[in-house]
ZAMARGU-4260 file (C-alpha; in steps of 0.2 Angstrom, whole numbers, plus 5000, padded with zeros to 4 digits):
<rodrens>
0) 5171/4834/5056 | 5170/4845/5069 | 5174/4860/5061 | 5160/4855/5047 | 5148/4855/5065
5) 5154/4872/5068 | 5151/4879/5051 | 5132/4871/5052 | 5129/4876/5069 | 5136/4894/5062
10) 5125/4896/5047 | 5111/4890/5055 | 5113/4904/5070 | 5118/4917/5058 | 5102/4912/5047
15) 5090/4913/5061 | 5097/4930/5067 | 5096/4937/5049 | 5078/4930/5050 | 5073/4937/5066
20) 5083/4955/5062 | 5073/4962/5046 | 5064/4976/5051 | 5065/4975/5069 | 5054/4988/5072
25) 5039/4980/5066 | 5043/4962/5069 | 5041/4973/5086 | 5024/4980/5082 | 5019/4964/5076
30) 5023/4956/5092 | 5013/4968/5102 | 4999/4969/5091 | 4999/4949/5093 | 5000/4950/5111
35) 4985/4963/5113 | 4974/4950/5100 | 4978/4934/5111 | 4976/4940/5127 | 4959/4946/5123
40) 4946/4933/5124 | 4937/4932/5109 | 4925/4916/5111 | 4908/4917/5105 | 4901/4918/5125
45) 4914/4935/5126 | 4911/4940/5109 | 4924/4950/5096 | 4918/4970/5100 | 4934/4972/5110
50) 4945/4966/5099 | 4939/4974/5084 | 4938/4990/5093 | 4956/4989/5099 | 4962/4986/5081
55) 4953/5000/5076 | 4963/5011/5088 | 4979/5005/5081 | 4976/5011/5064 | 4966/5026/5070
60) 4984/5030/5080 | 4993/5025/5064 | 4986/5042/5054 | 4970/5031/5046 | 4954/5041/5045
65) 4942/5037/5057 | 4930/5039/5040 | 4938/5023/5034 | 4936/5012/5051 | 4920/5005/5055
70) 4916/4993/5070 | 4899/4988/5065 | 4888/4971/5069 | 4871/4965/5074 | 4874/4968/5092
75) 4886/4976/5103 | 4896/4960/5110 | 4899/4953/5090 | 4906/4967/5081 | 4919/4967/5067
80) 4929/4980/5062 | 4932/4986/5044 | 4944/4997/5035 | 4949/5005/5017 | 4968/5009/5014
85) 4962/5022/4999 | 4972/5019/4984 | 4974/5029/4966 | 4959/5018/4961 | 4967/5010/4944
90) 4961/4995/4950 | 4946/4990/4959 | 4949/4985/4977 | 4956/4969/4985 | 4948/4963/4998
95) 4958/4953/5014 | 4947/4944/5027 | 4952/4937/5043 | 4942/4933/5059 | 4943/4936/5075
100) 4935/4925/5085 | 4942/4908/5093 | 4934/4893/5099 | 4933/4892/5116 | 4949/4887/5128
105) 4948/4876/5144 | 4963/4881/5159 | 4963/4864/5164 | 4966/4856/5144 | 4981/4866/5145
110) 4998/4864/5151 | 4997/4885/5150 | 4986/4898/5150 | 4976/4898/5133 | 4972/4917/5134
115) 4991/4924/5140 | 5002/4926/5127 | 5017/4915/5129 | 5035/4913/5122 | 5042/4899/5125
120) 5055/4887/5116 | 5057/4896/5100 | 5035/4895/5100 | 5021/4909/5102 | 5006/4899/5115
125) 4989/4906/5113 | 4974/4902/5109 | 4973/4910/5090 | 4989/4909/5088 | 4986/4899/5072
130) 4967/4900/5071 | 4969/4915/5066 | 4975/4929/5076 | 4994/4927/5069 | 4986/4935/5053
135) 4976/4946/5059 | 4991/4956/5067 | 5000/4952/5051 | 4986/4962/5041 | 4986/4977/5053
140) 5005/4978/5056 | 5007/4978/5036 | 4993/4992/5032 | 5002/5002/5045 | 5020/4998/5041
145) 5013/5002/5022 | 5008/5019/5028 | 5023/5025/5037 | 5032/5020/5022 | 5021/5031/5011
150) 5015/5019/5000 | 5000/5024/4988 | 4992/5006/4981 | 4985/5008/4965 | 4969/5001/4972
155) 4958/5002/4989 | 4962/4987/5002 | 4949/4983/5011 | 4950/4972/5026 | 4938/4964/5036
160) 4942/4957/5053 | 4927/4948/5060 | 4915/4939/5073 | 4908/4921/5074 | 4916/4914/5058
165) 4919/4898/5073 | 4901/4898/5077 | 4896/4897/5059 | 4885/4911/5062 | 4874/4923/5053
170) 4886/4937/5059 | 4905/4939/5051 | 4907/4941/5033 | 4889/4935/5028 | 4882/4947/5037
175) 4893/4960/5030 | 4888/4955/5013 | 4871/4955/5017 | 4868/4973/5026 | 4887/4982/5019
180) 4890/4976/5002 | 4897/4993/4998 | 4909/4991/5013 | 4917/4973/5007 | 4913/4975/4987
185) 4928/4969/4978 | 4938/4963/4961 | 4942/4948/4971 | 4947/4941/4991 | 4960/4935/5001
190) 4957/4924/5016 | 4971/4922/5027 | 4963/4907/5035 | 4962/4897/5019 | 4980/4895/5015
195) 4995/4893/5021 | 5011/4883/5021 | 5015/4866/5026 | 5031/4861/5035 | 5036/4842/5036
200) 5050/4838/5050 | 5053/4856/5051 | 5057/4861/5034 | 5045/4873/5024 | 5037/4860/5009
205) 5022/4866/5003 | 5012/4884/4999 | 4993/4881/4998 | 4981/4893/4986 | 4964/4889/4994
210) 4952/4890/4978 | 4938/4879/4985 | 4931/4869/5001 | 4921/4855/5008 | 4904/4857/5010
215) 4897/4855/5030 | 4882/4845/5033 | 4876/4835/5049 | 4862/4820/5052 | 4854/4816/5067
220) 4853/4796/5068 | 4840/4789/5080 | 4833/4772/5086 | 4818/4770/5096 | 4813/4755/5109
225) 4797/4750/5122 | 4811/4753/5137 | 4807/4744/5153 | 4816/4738/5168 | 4834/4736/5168
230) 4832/4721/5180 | 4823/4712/5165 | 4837/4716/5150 | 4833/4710/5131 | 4844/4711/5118
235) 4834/4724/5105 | 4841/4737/5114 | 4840/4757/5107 | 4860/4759/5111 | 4865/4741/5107
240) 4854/4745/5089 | 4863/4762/5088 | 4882/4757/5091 | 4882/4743/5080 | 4877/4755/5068
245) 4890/4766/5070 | 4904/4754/5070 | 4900/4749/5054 | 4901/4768/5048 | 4917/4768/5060
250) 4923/4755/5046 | 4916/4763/5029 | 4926/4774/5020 | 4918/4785/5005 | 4928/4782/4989
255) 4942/4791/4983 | 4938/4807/4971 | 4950/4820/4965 | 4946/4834/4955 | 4958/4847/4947
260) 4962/4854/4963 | 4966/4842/4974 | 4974/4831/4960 | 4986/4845/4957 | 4988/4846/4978
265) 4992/4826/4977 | 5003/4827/4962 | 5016/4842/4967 | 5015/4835/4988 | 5021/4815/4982
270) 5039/4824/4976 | 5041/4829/4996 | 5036/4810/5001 | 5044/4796/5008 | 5045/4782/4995
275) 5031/4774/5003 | 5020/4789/5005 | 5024/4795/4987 | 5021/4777/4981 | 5003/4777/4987
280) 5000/4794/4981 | 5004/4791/4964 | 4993/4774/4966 | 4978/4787/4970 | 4980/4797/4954
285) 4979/4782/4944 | 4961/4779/4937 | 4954/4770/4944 | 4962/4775/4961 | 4974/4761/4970
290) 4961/4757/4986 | 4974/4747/4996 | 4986/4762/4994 | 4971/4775/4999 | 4970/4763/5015
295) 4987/4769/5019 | 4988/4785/5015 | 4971/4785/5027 | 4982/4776/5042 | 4997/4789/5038
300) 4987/4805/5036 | 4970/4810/5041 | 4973/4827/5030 | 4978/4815/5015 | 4961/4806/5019
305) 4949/4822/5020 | 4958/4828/5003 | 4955/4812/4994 | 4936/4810/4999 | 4919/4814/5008
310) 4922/4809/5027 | 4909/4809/5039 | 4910/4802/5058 | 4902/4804/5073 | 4903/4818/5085
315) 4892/4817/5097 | 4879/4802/5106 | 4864/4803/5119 | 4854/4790/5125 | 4841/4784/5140
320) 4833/4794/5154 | 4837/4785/5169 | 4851/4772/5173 | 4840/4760/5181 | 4826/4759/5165
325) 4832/4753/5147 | 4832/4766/5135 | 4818/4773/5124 | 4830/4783/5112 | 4846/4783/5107
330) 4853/4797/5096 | 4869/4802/5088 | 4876/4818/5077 | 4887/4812/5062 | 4898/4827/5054
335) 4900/4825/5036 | 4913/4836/5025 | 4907/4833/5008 | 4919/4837/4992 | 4914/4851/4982
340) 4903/4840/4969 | 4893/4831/4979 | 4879/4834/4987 | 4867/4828/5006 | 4854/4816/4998
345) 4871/4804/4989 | 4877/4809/5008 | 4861/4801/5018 | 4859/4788/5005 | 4876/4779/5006
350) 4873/4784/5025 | 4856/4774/5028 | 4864/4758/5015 | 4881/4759/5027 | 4872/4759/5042
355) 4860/4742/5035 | 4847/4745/5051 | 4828/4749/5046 | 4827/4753/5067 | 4840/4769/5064
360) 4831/4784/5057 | 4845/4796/5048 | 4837/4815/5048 | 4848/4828/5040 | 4848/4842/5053
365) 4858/4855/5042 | 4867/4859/5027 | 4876/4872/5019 | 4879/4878/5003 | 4887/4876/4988
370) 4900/4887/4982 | 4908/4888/4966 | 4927/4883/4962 | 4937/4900/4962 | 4948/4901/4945
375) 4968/4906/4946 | 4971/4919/4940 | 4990/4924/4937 | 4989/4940/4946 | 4986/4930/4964
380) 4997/4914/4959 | 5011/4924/4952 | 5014/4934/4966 | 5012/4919/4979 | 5024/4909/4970
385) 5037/4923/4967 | 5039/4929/4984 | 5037/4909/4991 | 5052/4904/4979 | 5064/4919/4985
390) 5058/4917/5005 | 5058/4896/5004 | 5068/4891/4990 | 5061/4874/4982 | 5043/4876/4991
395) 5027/4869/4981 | 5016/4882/4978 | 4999/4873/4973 | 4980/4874/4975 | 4971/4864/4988
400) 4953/4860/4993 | 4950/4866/5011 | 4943/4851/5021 | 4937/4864/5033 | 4923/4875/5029
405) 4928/4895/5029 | 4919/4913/5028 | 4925/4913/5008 | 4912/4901/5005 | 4899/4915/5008
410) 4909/4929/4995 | 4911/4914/4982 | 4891/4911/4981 | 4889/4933/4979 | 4901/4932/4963
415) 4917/4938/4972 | 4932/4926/4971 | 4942/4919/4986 | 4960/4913/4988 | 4965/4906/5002
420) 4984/4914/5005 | 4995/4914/5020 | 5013/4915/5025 | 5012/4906/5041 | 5020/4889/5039
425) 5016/4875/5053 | 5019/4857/5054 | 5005/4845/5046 | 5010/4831/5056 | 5006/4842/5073
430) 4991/4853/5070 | 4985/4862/5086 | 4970/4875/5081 | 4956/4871/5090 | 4967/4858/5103
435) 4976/4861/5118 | 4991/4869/5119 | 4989/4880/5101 | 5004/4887/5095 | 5015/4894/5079
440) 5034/4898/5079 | 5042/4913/5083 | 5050/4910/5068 | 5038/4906/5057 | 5026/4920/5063
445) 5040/4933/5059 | 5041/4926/5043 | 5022/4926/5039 | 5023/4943/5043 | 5035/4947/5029
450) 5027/4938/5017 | 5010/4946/5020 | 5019/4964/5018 | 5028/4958/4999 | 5012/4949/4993
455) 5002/4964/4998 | 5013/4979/4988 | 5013/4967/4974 | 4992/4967/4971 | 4994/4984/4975
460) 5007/4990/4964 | 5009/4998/4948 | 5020/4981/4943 | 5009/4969/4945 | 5000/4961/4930
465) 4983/4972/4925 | 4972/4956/4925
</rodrens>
């Protein structure tokens, strides 16, 4: 037995080393370029010029022409940077977006400093490390690494590292699309920040092909009261009305509906299950879907729960104007993240009907729009599965529904497609972007990194299917 230990212990220090040993020199560059990205802050109050201009400088050093490196925006503290590697022109160009900017980062919610790059216990700290800096430096490092190398593509990549996409601002790719179409024109994209791979007790189970996403729309719910002296209390009171409201939303849950996309999500995910989990999940592709099993899945998951169904749920409350007087108002902002076929009057209707209090006025204070599934095509899927199989043997490779809303959404609505493809692996029981303490392991960043390098030779190569 021990010897057995010895011969694990041995493999798994061997495999490790081989991991961390390809291509030392720019697993190096990667490193650095990381570094640079994290310790610059990039929340929307700082702005994203600084970092765009310093990836600019990297390629600019790397032998790029400054002709095909733009650093453009609406103002001068929210700029993004663009870029052409010029191709042979076979094909017309691919186009890889990622943004800068992060949301913001407290020092005292974190057990380190969110804005110095960390290595610590096998893990890269920062804020951005998974949202999305790791693939930013990915994309730069490979462009150059695929210029030393003297690599032609056999069509223009184009990439677009840009501000505000946190904010959900008029700036980032939107704007790009709206005032530089001829700078981010392209056959189809590739957004980092869509995809990615799962890891479940630290083994890699599941690639994810981002083809659509939720659609992001909030109401403002309000109850209004005469007020008067707290010293005289009554019991219609504007809060009372207001939070009895919202814990009967606190209990509802939307029904259960799967489309192609997310029922080909639940159906390769149940094989990597526990029996109970894969039990349920098999109960919810049945039609009608098992609702005592999607009440579990719910309790186990709140991914599962966001892929199965529209959620919505309170984020924020205000109420009264003085401590010593009964309130007037009472207001809260509910977050809804409708799946891809609904749509906001279903959303308020089921809102006011769940809610059952004439007294709460439901306002819808924005909304986004609707963008249309993105097709697979084989010459995006192929690659991702090829280079996923020979990397993690026996990983899923499947498309999934985003239950976040991303910058794709604004390509999908001009006609361009978006895939959602990263080779970053983290663990979906212990997802840190936007939380404290963000992080990605060293590891698994090198390895993204890799990934990014093969999958982007093989849209760009002579080889590769002529869709």
């Amino acid at each position: 037995m021990k010897r057995v230990l010895l011969l694990i212990i041995f493999l798994r220090v061997a495999y490790l080393a081989a991991s961390q040993d390809k291509n030392p020199e720019y697993q190096k560059l990667a490193r650095d370029i990381f570094k640079e990205l994290i310790e610059i802050n990039t929340t929307s109050s700082f702005g994203s010029t600084k970092a765009a201009e310093a990836m600019a400088e990297r390629l600019k050093s790397a032998g790029f022409p400054e002709s095909d490196i733009h650093v453009i925006g609406p103002d001068q503290q929210h700029k993004n940077m663009m870029f052409r590697f010029r191709g042979s022109g076979k094909l017309k160009p691919v186009l890889f977006i990622c943004h800068l900017d992060v949301v913001e980062a407290l020092r005292q919610d974190w057990s380190v400093d969110p804005f110095t790059f960390l290595e610590r216990d096998g893990y890269f700290y920062g804020r951005g490390t998974t949202d999305v800096k790791n693939d930013d430096a990915s994309l730069i490092t490979n462009v150059i690494r695929l210029k030393k190398e003297g690599f032609i593509p056999n069509r223009d990549i184009i990439i677009a590292l840009t501000a505000d996409e946190e904010m959900g601002n008029a700036n980032g790719v939107n704007w790009l699309i709206t005032n530089h179409r001829d700078l981010i024109d392209a056959d189809f994209c590739i957004n980092p920040d869509g995809g990615g791979g799962d890891m479940k007790n630290g083994k890699p189970v599941n690639m994810a092909i981002q083809t659509s996403e939720k659609i992001y729309v909030s109401f403002r719910l309000e109850t209004k009261n005469k007020g008067g002296h707290s010293s005289l209390p009554v019991k219609d009171n504007a809060i009372y009305n207001l939070a009895r409201g919202l814990t009967r939303l606190a209990n509802y849950d939307f029904p259960v509906r799967l489309n192609e996309t997310t029922r080909n999500y639940f159906e390769k995910i149940a094989i990597t299950e526990s029996a109970q989990v894969k039990s349920d999940i098999l109960a919810i592709l049945l039609t009608p879907p098992d609702t005592a099993a999607a009440r579990r899945l719910e309790a186990a998951s709140a991914y599962y729960n966001a892929m199965m169904r529209t959620t919505c749920v309170a984020t924020m409350m205000s109420a009264g104007h003085a401590e010593n007087a009964l309130p007037n108002t009472a207001q809260a902002i509910v977050n809804c993240r409708m799946l891809p076929d609904d749509n906001p009057d279903n959303v308020m209707s089921v809102l006011k009907s769940v809610l059952a209090d004439s007294q709460i006025s439901v306002t819808r204070i924005n909304s986004d729009f609707t963008a249309p599934l993105s097709p697979l095509r084989e010459d995006v899927t192929g690659p991702v599965n090829q280079i996923s199989s020979s990397m993690w043997p026996g990983v899923n490779v499947t498309p999934i529904m985003s239950t976040g809303a991303t910058d794709g959404r604004y390509l999908r609505r001009q006609g361009i497609p978006v895939y959602g493809v990263s080779g970053m692996f983290g663990d979906m029981d212990d997802v840190r972007a936007h939380g404290k303490d963000e992080r990605i392991g060293v590891k698994e960043f090198y390895d993204g990194v890799e990934f990014m390098y093969r999958f982007i030779k093989a849209l760009s190569s002579e080889k590769n299917n002529n869709h």
